[in-house]
C-alpha positions in Angstrom: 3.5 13.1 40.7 0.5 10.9 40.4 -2.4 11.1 37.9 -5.3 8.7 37.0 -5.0 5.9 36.2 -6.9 3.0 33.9 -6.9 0.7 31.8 -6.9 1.0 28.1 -10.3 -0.9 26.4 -11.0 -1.5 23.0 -14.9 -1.9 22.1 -15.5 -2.9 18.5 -12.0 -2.1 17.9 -12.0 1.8 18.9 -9.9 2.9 21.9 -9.5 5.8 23.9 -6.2 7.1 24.6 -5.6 9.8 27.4 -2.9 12.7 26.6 -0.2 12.6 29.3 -2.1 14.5 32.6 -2.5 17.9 33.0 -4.1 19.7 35.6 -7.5 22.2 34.5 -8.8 19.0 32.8 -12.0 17.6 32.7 -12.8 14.1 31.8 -9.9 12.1 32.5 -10.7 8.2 32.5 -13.8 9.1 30.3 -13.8 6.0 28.0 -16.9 6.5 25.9 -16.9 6.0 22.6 -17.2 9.2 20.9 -19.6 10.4 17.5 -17.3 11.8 16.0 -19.0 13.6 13.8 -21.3 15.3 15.8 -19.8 16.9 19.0 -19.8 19.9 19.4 -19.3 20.4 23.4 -19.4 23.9 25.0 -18.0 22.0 28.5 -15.0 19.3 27.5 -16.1 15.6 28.1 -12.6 14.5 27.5 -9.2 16.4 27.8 -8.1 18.6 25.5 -5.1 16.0 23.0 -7.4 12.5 23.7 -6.9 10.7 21.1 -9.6 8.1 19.8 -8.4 5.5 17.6 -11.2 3.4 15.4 -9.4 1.0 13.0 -7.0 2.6 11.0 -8.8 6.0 11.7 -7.3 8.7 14.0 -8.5 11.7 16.1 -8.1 14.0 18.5 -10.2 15.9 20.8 -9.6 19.9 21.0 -10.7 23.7 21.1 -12.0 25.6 18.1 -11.1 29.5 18.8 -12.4 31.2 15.7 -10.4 32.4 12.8 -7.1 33.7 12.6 -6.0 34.5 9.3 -2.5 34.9 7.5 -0.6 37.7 9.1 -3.2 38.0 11.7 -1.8 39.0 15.4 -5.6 38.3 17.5 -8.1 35.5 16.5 -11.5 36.5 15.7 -13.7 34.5 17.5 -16.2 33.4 14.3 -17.9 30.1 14.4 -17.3 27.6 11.7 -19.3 27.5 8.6 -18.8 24.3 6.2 -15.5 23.1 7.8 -16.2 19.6 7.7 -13.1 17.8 6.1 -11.2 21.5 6.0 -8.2 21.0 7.8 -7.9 23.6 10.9 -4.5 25.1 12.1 -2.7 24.8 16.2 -2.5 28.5 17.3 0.0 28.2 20.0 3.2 30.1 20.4 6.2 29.8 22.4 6.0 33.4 24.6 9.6 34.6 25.1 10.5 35.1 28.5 13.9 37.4 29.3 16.2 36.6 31.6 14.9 37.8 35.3 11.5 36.6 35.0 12.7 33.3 36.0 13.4 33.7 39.5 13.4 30.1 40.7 15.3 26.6 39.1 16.8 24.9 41.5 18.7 21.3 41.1 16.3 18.5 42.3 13.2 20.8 42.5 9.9 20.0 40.1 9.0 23.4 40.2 10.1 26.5 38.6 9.0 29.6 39.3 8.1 33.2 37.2 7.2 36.5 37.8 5.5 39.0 35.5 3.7 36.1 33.4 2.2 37.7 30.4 -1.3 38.8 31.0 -3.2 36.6 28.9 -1.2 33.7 31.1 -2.5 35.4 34.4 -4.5 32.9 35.2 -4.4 28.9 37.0 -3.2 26.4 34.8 -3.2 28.5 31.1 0.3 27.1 30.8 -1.0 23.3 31.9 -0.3 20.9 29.0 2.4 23.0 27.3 6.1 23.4 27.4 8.7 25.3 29.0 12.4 25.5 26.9 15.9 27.3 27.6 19.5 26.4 27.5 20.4 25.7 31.2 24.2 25.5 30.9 27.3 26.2 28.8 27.6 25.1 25.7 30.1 22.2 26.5 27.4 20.9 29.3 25.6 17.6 28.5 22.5 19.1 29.9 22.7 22.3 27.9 19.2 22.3 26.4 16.3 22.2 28.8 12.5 21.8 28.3 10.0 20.1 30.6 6.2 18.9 29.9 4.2 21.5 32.5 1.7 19.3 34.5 0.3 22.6 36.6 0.4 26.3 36.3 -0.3 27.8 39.2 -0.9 31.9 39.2 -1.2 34.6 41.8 -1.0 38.6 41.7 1.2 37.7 44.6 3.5 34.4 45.0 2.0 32.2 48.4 4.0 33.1 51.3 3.8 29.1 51.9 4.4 27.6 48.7 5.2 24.1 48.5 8.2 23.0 46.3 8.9 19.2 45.7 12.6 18.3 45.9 13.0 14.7 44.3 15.9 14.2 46.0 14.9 13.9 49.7 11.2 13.2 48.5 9.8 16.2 50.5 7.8 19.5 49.8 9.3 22.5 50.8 7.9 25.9 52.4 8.9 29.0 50.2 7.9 32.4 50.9 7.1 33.6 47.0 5.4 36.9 48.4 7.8 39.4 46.7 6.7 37.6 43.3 4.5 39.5 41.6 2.2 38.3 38.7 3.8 34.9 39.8 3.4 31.7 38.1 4.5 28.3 39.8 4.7 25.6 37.2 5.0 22.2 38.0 7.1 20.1 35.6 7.2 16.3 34.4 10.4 15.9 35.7 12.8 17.6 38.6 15.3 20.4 37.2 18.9 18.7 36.3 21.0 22.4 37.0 20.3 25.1 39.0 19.9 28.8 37.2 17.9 31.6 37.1 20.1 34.1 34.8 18.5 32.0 31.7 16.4 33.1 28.6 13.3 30.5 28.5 9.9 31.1 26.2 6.3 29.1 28.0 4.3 27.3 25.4 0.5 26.4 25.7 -0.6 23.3 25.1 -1.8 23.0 21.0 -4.9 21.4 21.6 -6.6 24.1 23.4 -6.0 26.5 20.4 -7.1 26.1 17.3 -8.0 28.0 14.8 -9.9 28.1 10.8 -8.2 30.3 8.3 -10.5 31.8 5.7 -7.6 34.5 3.9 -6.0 33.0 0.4 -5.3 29.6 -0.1 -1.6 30.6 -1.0 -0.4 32.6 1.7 1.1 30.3 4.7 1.9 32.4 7.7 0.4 30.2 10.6 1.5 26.9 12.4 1.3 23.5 12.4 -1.6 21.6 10.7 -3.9 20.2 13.7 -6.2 17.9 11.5 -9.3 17.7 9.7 -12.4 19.2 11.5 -15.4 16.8 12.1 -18.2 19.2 12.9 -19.4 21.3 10.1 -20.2 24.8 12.0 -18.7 24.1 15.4 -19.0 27.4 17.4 -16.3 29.4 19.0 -15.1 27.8 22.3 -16.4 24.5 21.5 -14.7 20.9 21.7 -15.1 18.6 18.7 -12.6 16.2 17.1 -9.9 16.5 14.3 -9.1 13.5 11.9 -5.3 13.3 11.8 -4.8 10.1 10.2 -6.9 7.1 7.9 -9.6 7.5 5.4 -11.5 10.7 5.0 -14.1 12.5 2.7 -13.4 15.8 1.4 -15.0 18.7 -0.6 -12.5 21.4 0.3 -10.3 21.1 -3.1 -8.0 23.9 -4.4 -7.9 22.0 -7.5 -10.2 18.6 -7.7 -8.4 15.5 -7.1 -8.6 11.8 -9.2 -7.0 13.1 -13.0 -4.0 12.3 -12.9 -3.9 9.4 -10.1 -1.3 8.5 -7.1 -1.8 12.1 -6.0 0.4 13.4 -2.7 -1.9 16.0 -1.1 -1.0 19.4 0.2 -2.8 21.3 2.5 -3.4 24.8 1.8 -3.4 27.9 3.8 -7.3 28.3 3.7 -7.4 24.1 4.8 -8.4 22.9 1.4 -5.4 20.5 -0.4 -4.0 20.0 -3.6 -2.5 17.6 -5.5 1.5 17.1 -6.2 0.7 17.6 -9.8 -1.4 20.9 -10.2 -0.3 24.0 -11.1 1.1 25.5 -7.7 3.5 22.4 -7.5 6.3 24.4 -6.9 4.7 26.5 -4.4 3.1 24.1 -2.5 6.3 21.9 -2.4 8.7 24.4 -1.1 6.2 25.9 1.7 3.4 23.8 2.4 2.5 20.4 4.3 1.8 16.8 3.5 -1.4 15.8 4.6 -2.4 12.8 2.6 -2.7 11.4 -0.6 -5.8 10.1 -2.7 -7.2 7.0 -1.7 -9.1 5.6 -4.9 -8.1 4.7 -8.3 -9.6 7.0 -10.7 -8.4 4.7 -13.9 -11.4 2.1 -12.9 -14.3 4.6 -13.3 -15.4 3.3 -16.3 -12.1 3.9 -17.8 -12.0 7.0 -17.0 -10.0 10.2 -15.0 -12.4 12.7 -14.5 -11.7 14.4 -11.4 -13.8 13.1 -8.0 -15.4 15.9 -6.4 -15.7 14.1 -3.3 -12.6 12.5 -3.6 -11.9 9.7 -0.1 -8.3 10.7 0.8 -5.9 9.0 3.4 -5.1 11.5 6.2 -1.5 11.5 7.4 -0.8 14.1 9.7 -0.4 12.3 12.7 -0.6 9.3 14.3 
């Protein structure tokens, strides 16, 4: 496998950082320095999971879907409204896939091979990006878990009566006849298969960076997944790429209770985006079930002697590096 390739430039010590190659991509090798605070691009200038670093600062590049709410099963596709500094969630999920549907994972080969995808995966390269997992032997095999990075996904109603398979091990692509496949998906895979199996449970994950999603239901009822980052433009519209703060120093207006009283504050983000401090009420609540996301940057004891609460507190994002 073979991607692009360049080299990795700082300017005024803020670097661009490609996310591992996937095919459906636009804009890889794009180096330009981003405004961060302003994009909001119908058409992606960078792949979806760049990461820009300036200083101590951190951010990544993604899609806005609309809002799925706590318990929700669709996302409702709703532009933004005042979501600068909210933190936004991933809406990806790992599709389960029964045994059958896997009809091809052979020993050596890079690509494995489904039928009946799931219709919202009917398409080429839905499944580019993400993640394919299963346990591919017995339990007292070494190689017993399995899950591979998917580098292409490609779909047809029918399989291609001349699909070509790579098999690392005599460095060749081989002619398959996939014709009887229906609703068949051909994904290539980071790495060759270590076992051969088709009898195997497996579950097809999209990548997290092309969903994401703003909840707007209660601050206090988690239900959704993992914490993407804090979204940079304030009213980004449905199907639009803009960046998410994951990590360094960060406004915020999006308080369940307002930060700087109390001082050394761990901050937890809320279902609804907003965060709280250690100390506040919900402690207990937001210890057992919610995320980390920060802590508060300033030190409220040299406001005049005061520890009023800031309501526009600078935080220090931690979510990910």
């Amino acid at each position: 496998m073979s991607g692009p390739n360049h080299d990795i430039r700082s300017n005024a010590g803020r670097t661009i950082y490609m996310p591992e190659y996937y095919r459906g991509e636009e804009g890889f090798g794009n180096l330009a320095m981003p405004n961060v605070y302003n994009t909001d691009n119908v058409t992606a200038l960078y792949p979806r999971g760049t990461k820009f670093e300036a200083g101590e600062r951190a951010f990544y590049y993604g899609k806005y879907l609309g809002i799925a709410n706590a318990g929700a099963t669709t996302i409702t596709a709703t532009a933004g409204s005042d979501l600068a500094g909210r933190f936004l969630f991933h809406n990806s999920i790992q599709q389960d896939m029964a045994t059958g549907l896997l009809v091809r994972k052979l020993a050596n080969e890079q690509h494995i091979v489904y039928k009946t995808t799931v219709s919202a995966a009917q398409s080429d390269d839905f499944y580019s990006g993400g993640w394919v997992t299963g346990k591919d032997a017995s339990a007292q095999s070494p190689n017993r878990p399995f899950w591979r990075y998917i580098v292409a996904h490609e779909y047809g109603a029918y399989g291609s009566k001349t699909a070509q398979i790579w098999n690392d091990s005599t460095k060749v692509y081989n002619e398959v006849d996939l014709s009887a496949e229906q609703y068949c998906s051909v994904l290539e895979l980071d790495q060759p298969v270590i076992i051969s199996k088709v009898t195997m449970a497996t579950t097809l994950m999209q990548n997290p960076w092309k969903r994401i999603a703003w909840h707007t239901s209660s601050a206090y009822a988690p239900a959704r997944g993992k914490v993407a980052g804090a979204c940079m433009h304030n009213d980004i519209a449905v199907n639009s790429h803009t960046w998410f703060q994951t990590w360094g120093p960060m406004c915020t207006i999006h308080l369940e209770k307002a930060l700087g009283a109390l001082g050394m504050e761990t901050l937890f983000c809320m279902s609804d985006g907003s965060v709280s401090p250690h100390g506040s009420s919900y402690q207990r609540f937001v210890t057992d079930y919610l995320p980390i996301v920060g802590y508060l940057l300033s030190d409220p004891f040299f406001v005049s002697g005061s520890t009023s609460a800031e309501l526009l507190p600078m935080i220090f994002v931690t979510v990910q590096k």
